[in-house]
C-alpha positions in Angstrom: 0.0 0.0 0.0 1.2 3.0 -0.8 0.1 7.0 -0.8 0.2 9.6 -3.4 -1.3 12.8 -2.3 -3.0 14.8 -5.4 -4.2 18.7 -5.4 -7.5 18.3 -7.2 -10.4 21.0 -6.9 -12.8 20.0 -4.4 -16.7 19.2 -5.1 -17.9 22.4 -5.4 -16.5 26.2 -5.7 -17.4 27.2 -2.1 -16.0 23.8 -0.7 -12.7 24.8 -3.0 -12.3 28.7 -1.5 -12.6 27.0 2.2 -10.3 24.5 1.6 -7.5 27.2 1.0 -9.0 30.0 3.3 -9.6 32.4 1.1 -10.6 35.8 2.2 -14.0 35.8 0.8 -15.2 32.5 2.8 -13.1 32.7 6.3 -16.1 35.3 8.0 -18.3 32.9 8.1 -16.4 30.2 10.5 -15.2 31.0 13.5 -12.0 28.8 13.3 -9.6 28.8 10.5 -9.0 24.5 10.5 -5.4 24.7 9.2 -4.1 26.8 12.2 -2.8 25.3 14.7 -3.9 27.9 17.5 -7.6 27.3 16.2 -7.3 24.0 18.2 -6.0 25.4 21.6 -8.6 28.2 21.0 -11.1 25.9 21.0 -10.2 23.7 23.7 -10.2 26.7 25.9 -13.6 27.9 25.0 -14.5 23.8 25.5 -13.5 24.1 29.2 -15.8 27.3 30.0 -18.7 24.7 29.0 -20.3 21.7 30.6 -21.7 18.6 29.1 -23.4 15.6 30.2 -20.3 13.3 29.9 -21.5 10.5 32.1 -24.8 10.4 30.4 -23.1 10.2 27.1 -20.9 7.8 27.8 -23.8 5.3 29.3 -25.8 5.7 26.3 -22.8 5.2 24.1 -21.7 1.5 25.8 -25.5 0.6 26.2 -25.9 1.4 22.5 -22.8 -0.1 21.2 -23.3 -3.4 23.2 -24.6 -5.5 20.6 -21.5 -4.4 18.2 -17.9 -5.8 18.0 -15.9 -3.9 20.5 -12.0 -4.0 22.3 -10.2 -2.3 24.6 -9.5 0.7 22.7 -13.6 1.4 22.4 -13.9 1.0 26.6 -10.9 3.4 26.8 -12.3 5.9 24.1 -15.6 5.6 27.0 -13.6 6.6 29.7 -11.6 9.3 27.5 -15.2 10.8 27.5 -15.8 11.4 31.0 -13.1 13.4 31.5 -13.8 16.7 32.2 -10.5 17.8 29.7 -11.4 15.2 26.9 -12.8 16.6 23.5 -14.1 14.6 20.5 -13.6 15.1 16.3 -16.8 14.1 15.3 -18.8 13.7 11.8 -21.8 11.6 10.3 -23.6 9.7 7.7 -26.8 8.3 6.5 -26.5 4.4 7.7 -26.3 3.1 3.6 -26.6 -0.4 3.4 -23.9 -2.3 3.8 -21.7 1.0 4.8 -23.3 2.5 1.8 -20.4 4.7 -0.8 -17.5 4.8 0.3 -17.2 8.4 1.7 -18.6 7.1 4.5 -15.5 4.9 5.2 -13.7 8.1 4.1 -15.3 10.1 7.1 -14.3 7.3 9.6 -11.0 7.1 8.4 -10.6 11.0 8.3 -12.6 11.4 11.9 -9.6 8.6 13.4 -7.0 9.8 12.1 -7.7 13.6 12.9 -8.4 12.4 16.5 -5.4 10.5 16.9 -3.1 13.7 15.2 -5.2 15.9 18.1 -4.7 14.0 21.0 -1.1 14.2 19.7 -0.4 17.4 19.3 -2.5 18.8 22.2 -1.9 16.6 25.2 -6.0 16.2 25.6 -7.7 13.3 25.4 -9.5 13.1 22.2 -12.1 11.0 21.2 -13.4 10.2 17.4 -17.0 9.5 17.1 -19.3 8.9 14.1 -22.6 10.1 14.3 -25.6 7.4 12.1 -27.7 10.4 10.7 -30.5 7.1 11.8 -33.4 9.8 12.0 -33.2 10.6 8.0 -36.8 8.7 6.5 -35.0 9.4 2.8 -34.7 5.4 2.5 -34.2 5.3 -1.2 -31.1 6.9 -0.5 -29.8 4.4 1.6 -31.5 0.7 0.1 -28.9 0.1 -2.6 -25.2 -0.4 -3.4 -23.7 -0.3 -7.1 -21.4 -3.4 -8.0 -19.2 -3.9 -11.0 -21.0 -5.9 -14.4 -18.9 -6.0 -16.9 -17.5 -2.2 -17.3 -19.9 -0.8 -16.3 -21.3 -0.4 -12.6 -25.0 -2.1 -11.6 -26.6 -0.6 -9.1 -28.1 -3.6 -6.7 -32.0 -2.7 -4.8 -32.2 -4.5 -1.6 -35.5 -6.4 -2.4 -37.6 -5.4 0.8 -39.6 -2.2 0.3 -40.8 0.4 3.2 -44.4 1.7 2.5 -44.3 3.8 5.5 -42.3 7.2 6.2 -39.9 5.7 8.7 -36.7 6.7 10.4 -33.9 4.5 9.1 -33.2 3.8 12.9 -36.7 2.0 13.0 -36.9 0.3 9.7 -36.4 -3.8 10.1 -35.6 -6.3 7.7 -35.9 -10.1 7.1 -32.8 -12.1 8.2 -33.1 -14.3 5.2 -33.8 -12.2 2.7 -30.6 -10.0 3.6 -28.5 -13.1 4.0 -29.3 -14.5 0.3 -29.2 -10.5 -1.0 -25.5 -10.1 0.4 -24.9 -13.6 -0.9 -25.9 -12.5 -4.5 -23.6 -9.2 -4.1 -20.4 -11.3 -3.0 -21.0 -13.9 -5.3 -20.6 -11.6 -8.1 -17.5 -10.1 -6.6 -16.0 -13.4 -7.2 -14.0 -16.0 -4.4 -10.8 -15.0 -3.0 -8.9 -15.7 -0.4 -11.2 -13.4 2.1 -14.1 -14.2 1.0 -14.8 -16.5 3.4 -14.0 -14.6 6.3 -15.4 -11.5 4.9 -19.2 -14.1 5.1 -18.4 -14.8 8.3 -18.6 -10.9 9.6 -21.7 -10.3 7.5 -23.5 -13.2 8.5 -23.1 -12.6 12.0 -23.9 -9.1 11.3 -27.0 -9.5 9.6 -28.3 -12.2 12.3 -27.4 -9.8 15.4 -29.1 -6.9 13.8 -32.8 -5.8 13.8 -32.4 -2.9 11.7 -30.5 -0.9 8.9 -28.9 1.1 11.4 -27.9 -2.0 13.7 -26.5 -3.4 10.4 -24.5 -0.4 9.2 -23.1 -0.2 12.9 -22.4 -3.5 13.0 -20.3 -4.0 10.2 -18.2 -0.3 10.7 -17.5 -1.8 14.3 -16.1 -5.2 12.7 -13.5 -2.9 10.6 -12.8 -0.1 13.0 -13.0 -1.4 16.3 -9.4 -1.4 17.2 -9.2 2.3 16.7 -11.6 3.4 19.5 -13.8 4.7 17.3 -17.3 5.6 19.0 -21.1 5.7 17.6 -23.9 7.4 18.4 -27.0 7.1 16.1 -29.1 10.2 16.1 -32.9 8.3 15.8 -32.5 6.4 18.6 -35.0 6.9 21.7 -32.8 6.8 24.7 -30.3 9.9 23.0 -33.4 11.7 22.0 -33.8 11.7 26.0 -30.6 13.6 26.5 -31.6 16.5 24.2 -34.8 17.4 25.9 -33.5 20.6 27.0 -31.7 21.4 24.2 -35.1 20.8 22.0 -36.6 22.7 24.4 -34.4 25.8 24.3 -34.6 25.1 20.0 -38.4 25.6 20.4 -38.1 28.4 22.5 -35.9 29.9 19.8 -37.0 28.3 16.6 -38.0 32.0 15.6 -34.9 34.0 16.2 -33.0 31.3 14.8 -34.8 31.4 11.0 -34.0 34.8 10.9 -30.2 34.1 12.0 -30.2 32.1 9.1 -32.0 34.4 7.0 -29.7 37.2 7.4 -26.5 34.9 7.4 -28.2 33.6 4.0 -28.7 37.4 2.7 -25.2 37.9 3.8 -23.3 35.4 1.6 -26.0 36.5 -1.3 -23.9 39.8 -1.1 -20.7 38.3 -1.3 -21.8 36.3 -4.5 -22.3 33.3 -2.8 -25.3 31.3 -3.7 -27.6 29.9 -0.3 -27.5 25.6 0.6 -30.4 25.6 2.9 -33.8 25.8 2.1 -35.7 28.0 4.6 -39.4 29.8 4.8 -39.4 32.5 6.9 -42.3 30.3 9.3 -39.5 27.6 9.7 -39.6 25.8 13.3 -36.7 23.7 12.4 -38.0 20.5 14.2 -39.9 17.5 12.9 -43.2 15.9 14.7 -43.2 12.1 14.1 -47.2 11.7 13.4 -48.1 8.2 14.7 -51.7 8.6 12.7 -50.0 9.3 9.7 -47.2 7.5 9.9 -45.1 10.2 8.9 -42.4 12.9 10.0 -43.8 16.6 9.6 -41.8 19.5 9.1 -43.4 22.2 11.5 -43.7 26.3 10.9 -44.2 28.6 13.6 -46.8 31.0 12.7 -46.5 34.3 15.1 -49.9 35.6 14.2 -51.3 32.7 15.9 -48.6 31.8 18.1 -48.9 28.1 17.3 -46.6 25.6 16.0 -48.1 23.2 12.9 -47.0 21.4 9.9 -47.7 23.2 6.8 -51.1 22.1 6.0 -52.1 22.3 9.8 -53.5 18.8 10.4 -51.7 19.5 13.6 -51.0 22.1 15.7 -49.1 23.2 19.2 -48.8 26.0 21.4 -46.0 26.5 22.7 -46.5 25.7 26.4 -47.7 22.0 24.5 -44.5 21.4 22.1 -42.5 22.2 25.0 -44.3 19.1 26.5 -43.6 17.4 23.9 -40.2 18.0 24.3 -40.5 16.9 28.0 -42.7 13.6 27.7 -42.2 12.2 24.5 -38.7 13.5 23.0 -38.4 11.1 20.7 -41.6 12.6 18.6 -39.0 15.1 17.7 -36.0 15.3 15.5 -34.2 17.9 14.1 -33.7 19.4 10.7 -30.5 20.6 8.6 -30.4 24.0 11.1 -30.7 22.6 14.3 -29.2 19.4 13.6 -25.8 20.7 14.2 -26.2 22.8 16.8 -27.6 20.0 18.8 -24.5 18.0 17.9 -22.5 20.7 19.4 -24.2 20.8 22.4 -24.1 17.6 23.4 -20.2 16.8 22.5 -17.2 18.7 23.6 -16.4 18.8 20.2 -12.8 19.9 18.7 -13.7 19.3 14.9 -16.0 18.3 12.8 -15.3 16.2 10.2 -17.4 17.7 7.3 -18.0 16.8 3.7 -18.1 19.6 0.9 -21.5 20.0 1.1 -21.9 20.4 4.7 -19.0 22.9 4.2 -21.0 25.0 1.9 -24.4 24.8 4.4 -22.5 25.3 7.9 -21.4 28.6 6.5 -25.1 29.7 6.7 -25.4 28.6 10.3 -22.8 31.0 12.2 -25.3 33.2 13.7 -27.6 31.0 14.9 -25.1 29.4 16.8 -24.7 32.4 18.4 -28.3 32.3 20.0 -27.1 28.9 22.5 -24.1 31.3 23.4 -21.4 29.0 21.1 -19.3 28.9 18.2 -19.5 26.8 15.5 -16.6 24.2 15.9 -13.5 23.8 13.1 -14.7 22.1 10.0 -12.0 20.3 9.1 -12.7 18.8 5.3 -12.9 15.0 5.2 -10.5 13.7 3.2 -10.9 12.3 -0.5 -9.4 8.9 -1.4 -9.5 7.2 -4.5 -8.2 3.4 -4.3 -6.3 2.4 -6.7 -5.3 -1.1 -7.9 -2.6 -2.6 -9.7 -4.2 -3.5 -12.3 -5.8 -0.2 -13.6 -2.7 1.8 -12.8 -1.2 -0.9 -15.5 -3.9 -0.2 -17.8 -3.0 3.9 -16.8 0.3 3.4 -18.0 -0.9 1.7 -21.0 -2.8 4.2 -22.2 -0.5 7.1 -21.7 -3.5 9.3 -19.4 -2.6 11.1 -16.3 -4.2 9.8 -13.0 -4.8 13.6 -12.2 -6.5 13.9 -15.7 -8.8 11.2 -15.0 -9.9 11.6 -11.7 -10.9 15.4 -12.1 -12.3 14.8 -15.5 -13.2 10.9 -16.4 -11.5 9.5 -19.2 -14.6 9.5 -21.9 -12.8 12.9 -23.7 -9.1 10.4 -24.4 -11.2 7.7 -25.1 -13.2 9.8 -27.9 -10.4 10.7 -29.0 -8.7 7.0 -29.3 -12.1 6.1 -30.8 -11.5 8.7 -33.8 -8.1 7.9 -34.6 -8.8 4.4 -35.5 -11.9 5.4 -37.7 -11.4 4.7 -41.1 -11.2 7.9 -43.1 -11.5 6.3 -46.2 -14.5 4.1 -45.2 -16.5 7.5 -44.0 -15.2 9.1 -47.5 -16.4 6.3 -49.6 -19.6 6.1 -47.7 -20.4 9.5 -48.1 -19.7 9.7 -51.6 -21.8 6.8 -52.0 -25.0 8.5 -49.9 -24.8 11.8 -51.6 -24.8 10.1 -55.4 -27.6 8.2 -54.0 -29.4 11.7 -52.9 -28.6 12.3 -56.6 -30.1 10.1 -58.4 -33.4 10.2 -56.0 -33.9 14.0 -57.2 -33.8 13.0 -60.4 -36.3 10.1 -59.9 -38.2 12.4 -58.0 -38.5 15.2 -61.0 -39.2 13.0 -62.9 -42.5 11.5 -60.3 -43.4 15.1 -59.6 -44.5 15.3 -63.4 -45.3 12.1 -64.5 -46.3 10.2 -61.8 -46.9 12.6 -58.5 -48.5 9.7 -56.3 -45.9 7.8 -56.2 -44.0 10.9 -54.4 -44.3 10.2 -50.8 -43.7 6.7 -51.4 -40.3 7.2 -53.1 -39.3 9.4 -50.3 -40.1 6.5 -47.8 -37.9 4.7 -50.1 -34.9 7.1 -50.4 -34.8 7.3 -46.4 -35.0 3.5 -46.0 -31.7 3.3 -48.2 -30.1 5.7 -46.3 -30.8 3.8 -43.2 -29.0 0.7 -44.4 -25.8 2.4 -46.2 -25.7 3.9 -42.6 -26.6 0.8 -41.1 -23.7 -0.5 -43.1 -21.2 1.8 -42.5 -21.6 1.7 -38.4 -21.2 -2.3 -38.9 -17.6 -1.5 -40.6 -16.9 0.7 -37.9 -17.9 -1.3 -35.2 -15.7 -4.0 -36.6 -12.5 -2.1 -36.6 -13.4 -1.2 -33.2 -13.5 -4.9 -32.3 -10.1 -5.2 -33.6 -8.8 -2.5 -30.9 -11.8 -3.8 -28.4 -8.4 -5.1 -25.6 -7.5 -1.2 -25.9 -11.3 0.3 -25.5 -11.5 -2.3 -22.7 -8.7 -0.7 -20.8 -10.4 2.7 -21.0 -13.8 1.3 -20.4 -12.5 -0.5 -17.1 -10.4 2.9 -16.0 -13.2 4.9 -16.5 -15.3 2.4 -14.1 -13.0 1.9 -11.8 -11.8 5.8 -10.9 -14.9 7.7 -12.2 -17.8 5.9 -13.0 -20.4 7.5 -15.2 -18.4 11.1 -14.7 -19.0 10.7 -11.2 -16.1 10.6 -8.1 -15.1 6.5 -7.5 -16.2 7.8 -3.5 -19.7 8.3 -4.4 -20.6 5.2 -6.3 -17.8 2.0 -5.0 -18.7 0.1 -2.2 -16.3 -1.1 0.8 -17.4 -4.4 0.3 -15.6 -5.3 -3.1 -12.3 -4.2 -1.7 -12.6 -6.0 1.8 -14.0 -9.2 -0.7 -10.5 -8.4 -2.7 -7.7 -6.8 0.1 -9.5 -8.2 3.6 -11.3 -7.2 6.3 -8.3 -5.3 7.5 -7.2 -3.0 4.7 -9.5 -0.1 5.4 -8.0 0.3 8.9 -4.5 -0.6 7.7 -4.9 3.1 5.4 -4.6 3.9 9.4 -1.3 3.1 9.3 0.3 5.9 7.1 0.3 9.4 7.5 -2.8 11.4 6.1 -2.6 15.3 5.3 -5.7 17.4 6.4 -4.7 20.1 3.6 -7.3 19.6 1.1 -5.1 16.8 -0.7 -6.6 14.1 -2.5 -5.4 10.9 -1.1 -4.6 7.5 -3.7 -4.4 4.8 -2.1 -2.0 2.2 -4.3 -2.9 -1.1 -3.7 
């Protein structure tokens, strides 16, 4: 395994400007990530603030009981109750069987920035992952893509969810999981991990209840040894550590909109187009309706002083959604603004790990923090990988392209331009001779019809295009075949293009873990651990 570290632009422009600091983007964070004083800034302002580390750390080893655990998760535990201990933190949806790989990308780049912390600082510092388990989006999270041929299938799980449902409360059948998973590895082909690589799903599948279980399960059985901790945001018994903090959300929900609002207005004026979609009536919160089975986004309405969903089947005052809050917590769950500031005040937290497009839509959350008397924590950017194997740096090599060329771009431009320097010029010549003295001789025919024999007109049009059809027909066969005669050099472009950008899209976004812990073993994820990883923006190859 080896490490090549690549300066490629990031996901977006926004996500780009942070990444170097630019002037333009720095006044809306309140920590510059690539200083190092931003990190003993923080940890000061940590200490003037108190959080319910006991609490935390008993939901934490209650929820993380079923999963594989060692030493180094009871230690991370302990870590937490200290009254000096501070955690880099960051999330995902809980994607089905890990999901894409930037969320193995987050874990790795939430441990290793925890690990270079604790380091540097002297603190304890704890890495935890945080299963966005509350999302209902399950289409998002039901399928994985897996190689066919060059191209890349994407594989439904078979069970479908009629019912708006958190992720965290969705179950699934045993059996039909086991033989799904089955179907997915037996298409990856036997090596010499496969086996073991069964063994760890299998008992994953049969210990868990639900997608979240499953997902926690399996990121345990890699990362275990590194301490890593979980949370999942759906579940009921952490929904009952943020009563308060709902509470004080509810109490605020207004002041906060219009935080956001002007924070919102304020980018628009620096040319810098808004993430989050916001109404002015925004409460921020979600009501789980048991009747309807659903999760409703509520407004706060000030005429009326009540609290509803937006067509008002239900509606609160506010003495009542505070009660809410109180009783039945888990009723509750937060929405793109409030999500992170509840983060924040539950966890001492140094950094968070963030993805470009939570870059972009923190930005537009600075002031609200400001009404729970905090600062938004560094966002440190999660770090981009792209694994490559032997094989298709062979075929790289081969071809003459640029790695750099290929990841930012895809490869279909070279290819295109492979393709037209093996077309036969004299073919396309002699072919297009040969349609335009057919076109020739149809006028004539067709002067001819239009005096003598005009009903015969339309038909001898039909005719001409017909013709044309097949001489085209004719020459694409010709050109197919000398195609076929380079087909082991389009292959290696084909395979490249799958393998590093996949339908124009980032390897990250599409690959699953499974195929390379199927391929490299259980361990190889964790042994990326092992080498030193920049937190500069760089994208990361991993040579295998």
């Amino acid at each position: 395994m080896e490490m090549l570290n690549l300066s490629l632009p990031a996901a977006n422009k926004f996500a780009t400007e942070y990444i170097i600091q630019s002037d333009r983007i720095s006044p809306y964070f309140d920590y510059r990530y690539n200083e190092s004083q931003s990190y003993e800034k923080r940890i000061h302002e940590l200490e003037g603030r108190s959080f319910m580390r006991e609490e935390l750390a008993s939901y934490i080893e209650q929820f993380m009981g079923k999963f594989p655990a060692s030493e180094q998760v009871g230690i991370s535990l302990k870590k937490l109750q200290q009254n000096n201990s501070a955690v880099v933190i960051g999330g995902q949806q809980a994607g089905i069987m890990t999901g894409p790989l930037y969320s193995i990308h987050k874990v790795l780049s939430i441990v290793a920035f925890a690990k270079e912390k604790e380091k540097e600082l002297q603190v304890p510092v704890v890495p935890v992952f945080w299963i966005a388990g509350e999302d209902h989006d399950y289409p998002e999270v039901n399928h994985i893509f897996t190689k066919s041929g060059a191209k890349m299938n994407k594989v439904v799980y078979p069970e479908k969810v009629l019912e708006k449902k958190m992720v965290s409360n969705i179950a699934f059948d045993q059996n039909i999981c086991r033989e799904w998973v089955d179907g997915i590895l037996e298409s990856y082909g036997e090596t010499a991990f496969t086996k073991d690589v069964m063994i760890i799903l299998d008992e994953a599948i049969q210990k868990s209840d639900t997608f979240v279980d499953l997902f926690a399960y399996i990121i345990m059985a890699m990362f275990k040894d590194t301490g890593l901790l979980l949370v999942d945001s759906g579940d009921r018994q952490l929904r009952q550590l943020q009563k308060e903090i709902l509470k004080k959300q509810i109490r605020l929900s207004k002041e906060v909109t219009q935080s956001v609002f002007m924070q919102q207005e304020n980018l628009k004026n620096a040319g810098i187009s808004n993430s989050i979609d916001i109404t002015a009536h925004a409460a921020n919160l979600f009501y789980y309706d048991e009747k309807q089975h659903d999760r409703l986004l509520l407004e706060y309405h000030q005429e009326s002083a009540l609290f509803s969903d937006k067509e008002q089947t239900i509606q609160f005052s506010l003495e009542e959604l505070l009660q809410v809050a109180e009783d039945s917590p888990e009723k509750l769950s937060n929405n793109v603004v409030t999500r992170p500031i509840t983060q924040e005040l539950l966890f001492p937290t140094l950094a968070f790990i963030a993805g470009p497009g939570e870059i972009a839509y923190w930005a537009e959350l600075q002031q609200a923090f400001r009404h729970f008397s905090i600062q938004m924590p560094p966002l440190v950017p999660r770090i981009n990988f792209t694994l490559l194997e032997r094989d298709i740096e062979t075929d790289l090599n081969e071809l003459e392209v640029r790695l750099e060329d290929v990841l930012a771009n895809g490869i279909e431009e070279q290819k295109d331009a492979f393709l037209h320097s093996i077309q036969s010029d004299q073919a396309d010549s002699l072919f297009a001779s040969f349609q335009a003295d057919v076109k020739k001789h149809y006028r004539c025919i067709e002067d001819y019809a239009k005096t003598e024999t005009k009903g015969v007109v339309q038909l001898l049009k039909k005719n001409e295009q017909k013709v044309i059809e097949h001489i085209q027909f004719l020459q694409q066969k010709i050109q197919e075949d000398i195609q076929l005669q380079h087909s082991h050099i389009i292959n290696k472009y084909d395979r490249t293009g799958t393998a590093l950008k996949p339908d124009g899209a980032p390897q990250e976004r599409v690959w699953n873990a499974l195929y390379f812990m199927n391929r490299y073993g259980l361990e190889f994820f964790q042994q990326i651990l092992n080498h030193p990883l920049p937190f500069d923006g760089s994208h990361v190859v991993v040579k295998i």
